[in-house]
mmCIF file of the N, C-alpha and C atoms, coordinates in Angstrom:
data_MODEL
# 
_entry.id   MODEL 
# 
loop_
_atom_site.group_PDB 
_atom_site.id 
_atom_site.type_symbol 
_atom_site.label_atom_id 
_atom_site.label_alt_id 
_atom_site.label_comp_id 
_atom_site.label_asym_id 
_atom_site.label_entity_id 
_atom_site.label_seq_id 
_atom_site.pdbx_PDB_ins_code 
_atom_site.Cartn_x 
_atom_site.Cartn_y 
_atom_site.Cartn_z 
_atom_site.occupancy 
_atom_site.B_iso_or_equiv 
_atom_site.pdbx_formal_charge 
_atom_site.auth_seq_id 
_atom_site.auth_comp_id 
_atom_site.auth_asym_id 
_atom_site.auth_atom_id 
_atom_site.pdbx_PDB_model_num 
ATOM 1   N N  . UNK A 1 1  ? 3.063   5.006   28.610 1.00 0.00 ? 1  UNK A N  1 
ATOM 2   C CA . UNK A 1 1  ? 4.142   5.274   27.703 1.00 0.00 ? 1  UNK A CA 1 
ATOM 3   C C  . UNK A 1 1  ? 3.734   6.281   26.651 1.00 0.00 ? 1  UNK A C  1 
ATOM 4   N N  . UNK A 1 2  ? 2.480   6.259   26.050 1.00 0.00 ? 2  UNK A N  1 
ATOM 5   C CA . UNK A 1 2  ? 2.037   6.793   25.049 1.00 0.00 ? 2  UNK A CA 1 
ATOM 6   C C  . UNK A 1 2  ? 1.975   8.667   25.945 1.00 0.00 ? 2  UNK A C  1 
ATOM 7   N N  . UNK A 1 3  ? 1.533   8.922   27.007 1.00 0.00 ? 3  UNK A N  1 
ATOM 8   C CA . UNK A 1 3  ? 1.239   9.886   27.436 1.00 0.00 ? 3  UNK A CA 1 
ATOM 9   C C  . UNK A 1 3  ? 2.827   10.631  27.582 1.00 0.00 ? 3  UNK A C  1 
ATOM 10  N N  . UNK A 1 4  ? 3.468   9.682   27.774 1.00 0.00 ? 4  UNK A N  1 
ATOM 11  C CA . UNK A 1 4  ? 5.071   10.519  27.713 1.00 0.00 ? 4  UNK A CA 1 
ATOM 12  C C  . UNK A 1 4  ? 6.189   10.303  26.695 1.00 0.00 ? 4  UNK A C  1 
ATOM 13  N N  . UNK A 1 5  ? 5.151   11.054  25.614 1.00 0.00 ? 5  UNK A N  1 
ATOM 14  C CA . UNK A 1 5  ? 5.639   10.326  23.898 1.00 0.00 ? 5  UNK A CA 1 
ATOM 15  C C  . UNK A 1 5  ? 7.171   9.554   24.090 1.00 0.00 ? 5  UNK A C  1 
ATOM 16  N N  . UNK A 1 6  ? 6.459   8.284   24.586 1.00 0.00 ? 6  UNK A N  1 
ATOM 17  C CA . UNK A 1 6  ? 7.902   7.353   23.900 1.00 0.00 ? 6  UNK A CA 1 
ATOM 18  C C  . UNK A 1 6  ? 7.754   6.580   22.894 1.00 0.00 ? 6  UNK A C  1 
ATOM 19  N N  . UNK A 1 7  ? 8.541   6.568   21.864 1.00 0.00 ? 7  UNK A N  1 
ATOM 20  C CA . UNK A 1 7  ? 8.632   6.061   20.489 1.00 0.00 ? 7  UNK A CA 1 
ATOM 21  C C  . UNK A 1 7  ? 8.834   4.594   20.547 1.00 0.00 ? 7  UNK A C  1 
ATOM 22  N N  . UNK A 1 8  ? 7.837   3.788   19.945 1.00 0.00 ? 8  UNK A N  1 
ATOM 23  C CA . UNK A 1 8  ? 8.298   2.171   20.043 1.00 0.00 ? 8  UNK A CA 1 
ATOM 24  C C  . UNK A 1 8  ? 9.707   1.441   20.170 1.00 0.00 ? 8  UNK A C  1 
ATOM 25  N N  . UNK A 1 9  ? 10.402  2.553   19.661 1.00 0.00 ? 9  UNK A N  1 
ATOM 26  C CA . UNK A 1 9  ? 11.926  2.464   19.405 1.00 0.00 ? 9  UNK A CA 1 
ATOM 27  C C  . UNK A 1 9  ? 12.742  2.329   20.212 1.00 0.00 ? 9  UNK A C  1 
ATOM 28  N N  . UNK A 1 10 ? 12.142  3.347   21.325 1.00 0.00 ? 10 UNK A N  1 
ATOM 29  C CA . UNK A 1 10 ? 13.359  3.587   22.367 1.00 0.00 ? 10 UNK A CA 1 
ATOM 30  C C  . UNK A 1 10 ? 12.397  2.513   23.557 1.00 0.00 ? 10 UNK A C  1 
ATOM 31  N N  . UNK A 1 11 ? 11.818  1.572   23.595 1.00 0.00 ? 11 UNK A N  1 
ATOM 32  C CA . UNK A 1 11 ? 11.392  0.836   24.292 1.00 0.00 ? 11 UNK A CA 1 
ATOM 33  C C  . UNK A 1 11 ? 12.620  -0.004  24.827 1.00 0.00 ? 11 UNK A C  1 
ATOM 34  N N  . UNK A 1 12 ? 12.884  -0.863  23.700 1.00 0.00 ? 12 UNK A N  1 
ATOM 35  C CA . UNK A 1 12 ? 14.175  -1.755  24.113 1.00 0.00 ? 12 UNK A CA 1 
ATOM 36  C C  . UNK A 1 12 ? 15.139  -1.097  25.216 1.00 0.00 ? 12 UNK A C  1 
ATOM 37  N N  . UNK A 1 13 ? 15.489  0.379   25.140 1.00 0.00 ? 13 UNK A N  1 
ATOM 38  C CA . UNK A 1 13 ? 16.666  0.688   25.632 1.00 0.00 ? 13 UNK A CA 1 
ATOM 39  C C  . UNK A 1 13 ? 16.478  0.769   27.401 1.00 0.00 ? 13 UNK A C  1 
ATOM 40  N N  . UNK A 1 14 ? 14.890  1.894   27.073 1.00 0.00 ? 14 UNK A N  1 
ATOM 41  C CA . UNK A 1 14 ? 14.668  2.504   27.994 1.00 0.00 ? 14 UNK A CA 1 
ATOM 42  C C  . UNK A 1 14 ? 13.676  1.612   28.850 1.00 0.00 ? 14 UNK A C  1 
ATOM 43  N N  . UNK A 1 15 ? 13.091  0.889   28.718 1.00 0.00 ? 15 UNK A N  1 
ATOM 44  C CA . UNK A 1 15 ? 12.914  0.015   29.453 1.00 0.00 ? 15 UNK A CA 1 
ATOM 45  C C  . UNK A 1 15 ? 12.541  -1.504  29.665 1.00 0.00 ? 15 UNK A C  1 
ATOM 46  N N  . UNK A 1 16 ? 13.190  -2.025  28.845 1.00 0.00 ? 16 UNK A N  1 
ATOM 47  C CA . UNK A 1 16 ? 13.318  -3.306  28.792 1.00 0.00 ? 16 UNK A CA 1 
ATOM 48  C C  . UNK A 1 16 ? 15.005  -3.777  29.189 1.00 0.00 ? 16 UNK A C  1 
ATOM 49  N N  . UNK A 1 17 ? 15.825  -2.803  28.440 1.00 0.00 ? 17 UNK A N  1 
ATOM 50  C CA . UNK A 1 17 ? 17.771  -2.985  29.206 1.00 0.00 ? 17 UNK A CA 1 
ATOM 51  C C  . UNK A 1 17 ? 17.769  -3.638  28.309 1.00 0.00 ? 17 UNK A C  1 
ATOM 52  N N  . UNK A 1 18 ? 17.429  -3.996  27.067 1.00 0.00 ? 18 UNK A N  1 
ATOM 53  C CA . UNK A 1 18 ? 17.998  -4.685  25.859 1.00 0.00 ? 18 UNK A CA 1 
ATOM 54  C C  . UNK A 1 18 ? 18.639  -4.054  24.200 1.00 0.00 ? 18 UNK A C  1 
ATOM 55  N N  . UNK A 1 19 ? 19.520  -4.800  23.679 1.00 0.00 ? 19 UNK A N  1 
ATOM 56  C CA . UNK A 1 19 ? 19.337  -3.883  22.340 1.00 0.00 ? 19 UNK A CA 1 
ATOM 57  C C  . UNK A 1 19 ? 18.679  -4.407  21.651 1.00 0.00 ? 19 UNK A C  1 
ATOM 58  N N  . UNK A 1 20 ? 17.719  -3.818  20.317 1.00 0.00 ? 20 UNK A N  1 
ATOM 59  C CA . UNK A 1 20 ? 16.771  -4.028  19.700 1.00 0.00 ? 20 UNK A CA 1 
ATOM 60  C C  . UNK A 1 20 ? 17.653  -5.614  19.147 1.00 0.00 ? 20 UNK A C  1 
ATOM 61  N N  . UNK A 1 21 ? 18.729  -6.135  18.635 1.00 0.00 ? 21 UNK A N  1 
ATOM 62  C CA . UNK A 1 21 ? 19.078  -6.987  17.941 1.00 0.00 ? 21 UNK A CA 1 
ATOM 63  C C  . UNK A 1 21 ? 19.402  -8.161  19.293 1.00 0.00 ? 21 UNK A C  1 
ATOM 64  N N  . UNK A 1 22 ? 19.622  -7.835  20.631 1.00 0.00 ? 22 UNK A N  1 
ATOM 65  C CA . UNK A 1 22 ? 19.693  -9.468  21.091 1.00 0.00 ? 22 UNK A CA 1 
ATOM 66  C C  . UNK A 1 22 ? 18.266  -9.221  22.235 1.00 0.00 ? 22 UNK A C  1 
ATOM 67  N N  . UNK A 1 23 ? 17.197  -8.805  21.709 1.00 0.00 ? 23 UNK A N  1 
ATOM 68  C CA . UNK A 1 23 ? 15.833  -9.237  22.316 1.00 0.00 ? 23 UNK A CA 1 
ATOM 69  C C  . UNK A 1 23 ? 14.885  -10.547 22.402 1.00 0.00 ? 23 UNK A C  1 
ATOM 70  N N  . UNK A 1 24 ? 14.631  -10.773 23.123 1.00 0.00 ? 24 UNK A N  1 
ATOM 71  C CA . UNK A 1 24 ? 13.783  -11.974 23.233 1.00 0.00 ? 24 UNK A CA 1 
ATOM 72  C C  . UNK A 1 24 ? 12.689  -11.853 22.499 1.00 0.00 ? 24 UNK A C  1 
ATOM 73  N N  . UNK A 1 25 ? 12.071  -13.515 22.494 1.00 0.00 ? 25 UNK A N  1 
ATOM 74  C CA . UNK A 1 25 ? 10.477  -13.520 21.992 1.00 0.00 ? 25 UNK A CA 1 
ATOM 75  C C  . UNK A 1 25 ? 9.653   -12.744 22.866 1.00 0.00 ? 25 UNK A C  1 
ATOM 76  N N  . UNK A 1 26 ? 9.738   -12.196 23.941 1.00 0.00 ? 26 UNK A N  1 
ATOM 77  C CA . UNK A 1 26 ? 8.608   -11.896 24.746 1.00 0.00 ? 26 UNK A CA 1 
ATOM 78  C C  . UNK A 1 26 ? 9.151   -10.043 24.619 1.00 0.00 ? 26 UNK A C  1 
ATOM 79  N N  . UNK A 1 27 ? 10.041  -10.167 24.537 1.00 0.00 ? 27 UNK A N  1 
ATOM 80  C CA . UNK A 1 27 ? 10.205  -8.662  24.606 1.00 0.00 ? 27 UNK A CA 1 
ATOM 81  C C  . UNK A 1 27 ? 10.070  -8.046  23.186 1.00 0.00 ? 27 UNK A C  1 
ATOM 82  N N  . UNK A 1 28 ? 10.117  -9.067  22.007 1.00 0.00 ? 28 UNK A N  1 
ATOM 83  C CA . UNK A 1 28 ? 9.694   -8.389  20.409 1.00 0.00 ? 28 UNK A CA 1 
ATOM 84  C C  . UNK A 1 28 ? 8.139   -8.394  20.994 1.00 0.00 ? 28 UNK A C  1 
ATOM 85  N N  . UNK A 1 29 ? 6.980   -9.074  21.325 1.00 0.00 ? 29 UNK A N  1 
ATOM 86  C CA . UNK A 1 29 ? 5.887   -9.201  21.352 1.00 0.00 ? 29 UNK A CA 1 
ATOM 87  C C  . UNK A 1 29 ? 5.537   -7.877  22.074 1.00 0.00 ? 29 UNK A C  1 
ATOM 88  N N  . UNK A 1 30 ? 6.300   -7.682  23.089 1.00 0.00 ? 30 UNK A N  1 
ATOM 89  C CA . UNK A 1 30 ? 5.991   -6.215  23.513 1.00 0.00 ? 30 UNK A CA 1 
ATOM 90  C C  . UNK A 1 30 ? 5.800   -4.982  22.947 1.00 0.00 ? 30 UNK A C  1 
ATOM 91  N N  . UNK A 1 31 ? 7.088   -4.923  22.058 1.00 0.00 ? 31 UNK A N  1 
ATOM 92  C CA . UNK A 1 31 ? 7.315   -3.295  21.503 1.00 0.00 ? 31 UNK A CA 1 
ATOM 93  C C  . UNK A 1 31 ? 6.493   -3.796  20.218 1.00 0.00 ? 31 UNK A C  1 
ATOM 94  N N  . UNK A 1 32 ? 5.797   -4.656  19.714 1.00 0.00 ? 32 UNK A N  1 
ATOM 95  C CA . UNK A 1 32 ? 4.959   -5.420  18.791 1.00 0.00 ? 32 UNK A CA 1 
ATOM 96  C C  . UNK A 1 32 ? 3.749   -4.615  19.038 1.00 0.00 ? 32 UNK A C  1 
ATOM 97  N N  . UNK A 1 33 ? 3.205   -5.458  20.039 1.00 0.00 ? 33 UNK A N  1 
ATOM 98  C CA . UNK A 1 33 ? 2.075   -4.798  20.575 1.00 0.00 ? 33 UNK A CA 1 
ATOM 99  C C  . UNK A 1 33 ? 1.786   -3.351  20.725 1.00 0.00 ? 33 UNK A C  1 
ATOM 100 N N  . UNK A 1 34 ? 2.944   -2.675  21.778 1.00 0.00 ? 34 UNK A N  1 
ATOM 101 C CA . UNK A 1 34 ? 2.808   -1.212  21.905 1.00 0.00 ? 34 UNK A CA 1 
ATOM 102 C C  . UNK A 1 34 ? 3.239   -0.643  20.507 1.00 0.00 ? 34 UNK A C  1 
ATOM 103 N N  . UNK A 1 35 ? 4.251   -1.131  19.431 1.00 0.00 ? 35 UNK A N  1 
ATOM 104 C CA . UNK A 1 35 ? 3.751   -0.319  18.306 1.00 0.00 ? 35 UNK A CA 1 
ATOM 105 C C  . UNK A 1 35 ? 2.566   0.104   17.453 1.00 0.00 ? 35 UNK A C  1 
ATOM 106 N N  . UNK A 1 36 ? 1.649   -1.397  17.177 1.00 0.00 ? 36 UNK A N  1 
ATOM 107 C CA . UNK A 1 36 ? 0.531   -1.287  16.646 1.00 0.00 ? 36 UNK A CA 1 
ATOM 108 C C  . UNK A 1 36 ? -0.454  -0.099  17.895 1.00 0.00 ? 36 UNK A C  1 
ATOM 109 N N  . UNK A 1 37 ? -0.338  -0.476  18.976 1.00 0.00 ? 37 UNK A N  1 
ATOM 110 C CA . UNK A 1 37 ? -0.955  0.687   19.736 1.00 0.00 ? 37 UNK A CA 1 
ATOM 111 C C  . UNK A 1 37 ? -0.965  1.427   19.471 1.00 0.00 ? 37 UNK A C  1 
ATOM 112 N N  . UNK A 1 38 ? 0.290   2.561   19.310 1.00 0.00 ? 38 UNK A N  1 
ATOM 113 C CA . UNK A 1 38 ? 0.809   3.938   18.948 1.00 0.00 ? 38 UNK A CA 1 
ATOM 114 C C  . UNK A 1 38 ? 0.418   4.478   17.567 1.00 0.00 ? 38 UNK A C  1 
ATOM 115 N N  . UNK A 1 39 ? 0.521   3.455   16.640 1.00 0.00 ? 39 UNK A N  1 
ATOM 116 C CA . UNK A 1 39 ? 0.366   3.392   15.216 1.00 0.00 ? 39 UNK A CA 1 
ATOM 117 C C  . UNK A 1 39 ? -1.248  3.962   15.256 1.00 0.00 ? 39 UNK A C  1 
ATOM 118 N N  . UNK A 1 40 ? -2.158  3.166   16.274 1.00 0.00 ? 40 UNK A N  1 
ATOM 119 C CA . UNK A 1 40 ? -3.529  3.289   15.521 1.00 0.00 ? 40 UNK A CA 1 
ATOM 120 C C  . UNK A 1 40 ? -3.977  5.384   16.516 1.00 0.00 ? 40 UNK A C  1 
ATOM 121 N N  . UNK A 1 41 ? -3.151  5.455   17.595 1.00 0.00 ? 41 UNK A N  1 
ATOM 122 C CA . UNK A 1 41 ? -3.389  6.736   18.325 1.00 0.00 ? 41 UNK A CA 1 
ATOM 123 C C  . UNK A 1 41 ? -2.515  7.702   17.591 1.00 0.00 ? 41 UNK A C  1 
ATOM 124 N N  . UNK A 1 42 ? -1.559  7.501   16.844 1.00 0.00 ? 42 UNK A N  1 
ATOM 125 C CA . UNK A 1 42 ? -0.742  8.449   16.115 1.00 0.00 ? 42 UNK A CA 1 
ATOM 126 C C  . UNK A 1 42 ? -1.929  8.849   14.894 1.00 0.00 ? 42 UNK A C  1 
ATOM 127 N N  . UNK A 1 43 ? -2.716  7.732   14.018 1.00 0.00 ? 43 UNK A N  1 
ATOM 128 C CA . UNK A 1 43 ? -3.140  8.135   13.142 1.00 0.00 ? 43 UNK A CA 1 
ATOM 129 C C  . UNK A 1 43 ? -4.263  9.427   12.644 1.00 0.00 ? 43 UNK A C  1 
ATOM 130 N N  . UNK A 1 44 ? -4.196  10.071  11.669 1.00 0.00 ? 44 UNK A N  1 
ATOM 131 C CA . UNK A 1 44 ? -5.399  10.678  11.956 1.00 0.00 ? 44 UNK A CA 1 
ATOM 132 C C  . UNK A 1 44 ? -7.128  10.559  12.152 1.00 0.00 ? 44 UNK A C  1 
ATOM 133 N N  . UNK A 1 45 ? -7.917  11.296  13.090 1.00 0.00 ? 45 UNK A N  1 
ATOM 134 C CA . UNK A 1 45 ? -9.005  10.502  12.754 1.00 0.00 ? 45 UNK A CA 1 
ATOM 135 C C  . UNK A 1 45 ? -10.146 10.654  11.819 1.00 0.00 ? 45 UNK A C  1 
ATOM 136 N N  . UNK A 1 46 ? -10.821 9.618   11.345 1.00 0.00 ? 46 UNK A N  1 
ATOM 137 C CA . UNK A 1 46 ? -11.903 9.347   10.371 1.00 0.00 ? 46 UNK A CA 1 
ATOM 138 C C  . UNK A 1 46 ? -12.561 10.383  9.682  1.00 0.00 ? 46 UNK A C  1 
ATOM 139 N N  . UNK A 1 47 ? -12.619 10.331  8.296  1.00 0.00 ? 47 UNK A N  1 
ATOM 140 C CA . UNK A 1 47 ? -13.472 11.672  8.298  1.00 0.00 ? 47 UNK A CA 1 
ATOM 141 C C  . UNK A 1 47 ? -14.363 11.043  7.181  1.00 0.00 ? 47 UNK A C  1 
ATOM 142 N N  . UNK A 1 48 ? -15.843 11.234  7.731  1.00 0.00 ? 48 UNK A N  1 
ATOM 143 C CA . UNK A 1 48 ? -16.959 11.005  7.646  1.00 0.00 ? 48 UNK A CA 1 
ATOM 144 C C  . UNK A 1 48 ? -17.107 11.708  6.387  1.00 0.00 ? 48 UNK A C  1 
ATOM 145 N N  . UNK A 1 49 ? -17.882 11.406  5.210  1.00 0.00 ? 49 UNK A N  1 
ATOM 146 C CA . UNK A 1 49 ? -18.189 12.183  4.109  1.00 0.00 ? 49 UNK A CA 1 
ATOM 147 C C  . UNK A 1 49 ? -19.846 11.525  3.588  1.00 0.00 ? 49 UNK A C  1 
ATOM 148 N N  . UNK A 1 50 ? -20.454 12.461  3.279  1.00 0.00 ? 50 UNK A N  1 
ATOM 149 C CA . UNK A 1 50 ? -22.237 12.237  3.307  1.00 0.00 ? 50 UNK A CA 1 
ATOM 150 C C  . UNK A 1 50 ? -22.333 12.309  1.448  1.00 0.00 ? 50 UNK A C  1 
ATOM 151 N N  . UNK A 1 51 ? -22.605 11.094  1.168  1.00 0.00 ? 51 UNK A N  1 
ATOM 152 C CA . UNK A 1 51 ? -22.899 11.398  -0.223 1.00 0.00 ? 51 UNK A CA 1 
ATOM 153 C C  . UNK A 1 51 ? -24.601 11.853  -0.836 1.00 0.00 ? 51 UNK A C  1 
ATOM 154 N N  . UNK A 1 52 ? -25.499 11.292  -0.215 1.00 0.00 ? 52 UNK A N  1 
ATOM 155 C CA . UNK A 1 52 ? -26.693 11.690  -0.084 1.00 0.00 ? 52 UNK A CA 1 
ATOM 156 C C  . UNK A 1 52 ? -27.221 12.197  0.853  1.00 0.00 ? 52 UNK A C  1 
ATOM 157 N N  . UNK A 1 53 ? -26.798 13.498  1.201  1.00 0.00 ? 53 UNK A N  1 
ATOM 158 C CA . UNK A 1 53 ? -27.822 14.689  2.636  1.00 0.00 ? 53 UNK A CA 1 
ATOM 159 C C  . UNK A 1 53 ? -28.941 14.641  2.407  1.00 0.00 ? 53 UNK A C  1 
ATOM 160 N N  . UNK A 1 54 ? -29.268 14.598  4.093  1.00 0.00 ? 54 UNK A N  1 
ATOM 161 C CA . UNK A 1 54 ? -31.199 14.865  3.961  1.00 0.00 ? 54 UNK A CA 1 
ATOM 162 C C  . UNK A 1 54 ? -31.363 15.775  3.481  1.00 0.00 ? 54 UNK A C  1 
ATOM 163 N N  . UNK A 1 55 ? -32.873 16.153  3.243  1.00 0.00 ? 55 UNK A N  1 
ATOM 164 C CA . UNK A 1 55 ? -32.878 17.742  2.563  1.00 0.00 ? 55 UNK A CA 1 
ATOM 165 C C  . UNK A 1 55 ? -34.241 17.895  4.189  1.00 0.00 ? 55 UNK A C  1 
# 
């Protein structure tokens, strides 16, 4: 899903056949899950900062 930017959003529609408001427990746990997924690959990454360099 992530490789064919789909937005946590359009999960329900596009492939689950539900609307976000009459979803099940198992299908919130889904777009749950794959949001926090997306969330942590959307973010930018880490940037390392050296307060004491070797010399």
């Amino acid at each position: 899903w992530f490789r064919n930017d789909i937005e946590p959003e359009s999960i329900y529609t596009k492939f689950l056949k539900v609307d976000a408001a009459s979803a099940g427990a198992l299908d919130i746990a889904v777009v749950t899950r794959y949001t926090s997924y997306y969330n942590k690959k959307m973010a930018p990454p880490p940037v390392f900062t050296f307060n004491d360099p070797r010399r």
